[in-house]
N, C-alpha and C positions, 0 to 999 in steps of 0.2 A: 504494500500500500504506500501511496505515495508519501513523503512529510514535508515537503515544501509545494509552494504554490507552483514555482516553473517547472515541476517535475508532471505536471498535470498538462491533459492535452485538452481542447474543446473534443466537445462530442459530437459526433458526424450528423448528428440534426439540432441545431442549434433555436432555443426557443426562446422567446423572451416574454416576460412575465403581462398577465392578465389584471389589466388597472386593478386595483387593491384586494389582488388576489393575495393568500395566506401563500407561507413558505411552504410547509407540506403541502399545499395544493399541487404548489410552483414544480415544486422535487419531485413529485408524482409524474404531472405531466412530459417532466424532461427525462424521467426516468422509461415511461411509458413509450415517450419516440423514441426512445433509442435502445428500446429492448435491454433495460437494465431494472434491480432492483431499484427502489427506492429507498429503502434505509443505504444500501450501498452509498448511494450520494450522499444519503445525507452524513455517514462516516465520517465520507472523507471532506467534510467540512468541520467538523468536532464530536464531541461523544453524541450519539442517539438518546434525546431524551425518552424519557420509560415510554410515554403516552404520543409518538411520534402518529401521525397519521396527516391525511388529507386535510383535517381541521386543525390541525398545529401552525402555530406562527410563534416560535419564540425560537431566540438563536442564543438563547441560554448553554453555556460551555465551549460558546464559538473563542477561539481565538484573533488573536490580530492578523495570521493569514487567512482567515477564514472567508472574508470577503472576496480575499480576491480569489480565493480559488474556485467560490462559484460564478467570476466572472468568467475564469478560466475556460470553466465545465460549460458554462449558457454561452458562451460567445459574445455574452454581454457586455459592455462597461458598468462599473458600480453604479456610477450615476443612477442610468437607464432601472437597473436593479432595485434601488434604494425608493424611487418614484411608482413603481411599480406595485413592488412589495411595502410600503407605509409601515405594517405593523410589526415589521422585522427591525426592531430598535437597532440593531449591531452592524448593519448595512448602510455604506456609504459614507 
């Protein structure tokens, strides 16, 4: 598993978030085009919190690379990210 951000690649379908859509939503859908888990992603952003799903929005455990590595993963910029996702405090 990866531990730095530039060790991380984008994913070959690249999505970008759903006006104030939750992070789990976000993780699901990116995880879902691209025929991956979704805890997987959300990993290798920080620890999985217990109650992760589609209605999770908190980036509680994230680290200070943690942004950018799901800029990495979405092909996003944080920016775009942080506008996107609202309720993801730790973003942007």
């Amino acid at each position: 598993m990866p531990t730095q951000p530039d060790r991380l690649r984008q994913l070959p379908i690249p999505l970008g978030p759903v006006h104030s859509e939750t992070l789990g939503s976000y993780l699901h859908r990116l995880a879902v085009a691209n025929n991956r888990h979704a805890g997987f992603l959300a990993r290798l952003l920080g620890p999985l919190p217990p109650e992760f799903s589609p209605l999770s929005n908190t980036t509680a455990g994230w680290n200070p690379h943690s942004p950018a590595r799901l800029s990495t993963l979405s092909g996003r910029p944080t920016p775009q990210l942080a506008r996107g996702l609202p309720g993801s405090e730790r973003i942007g």
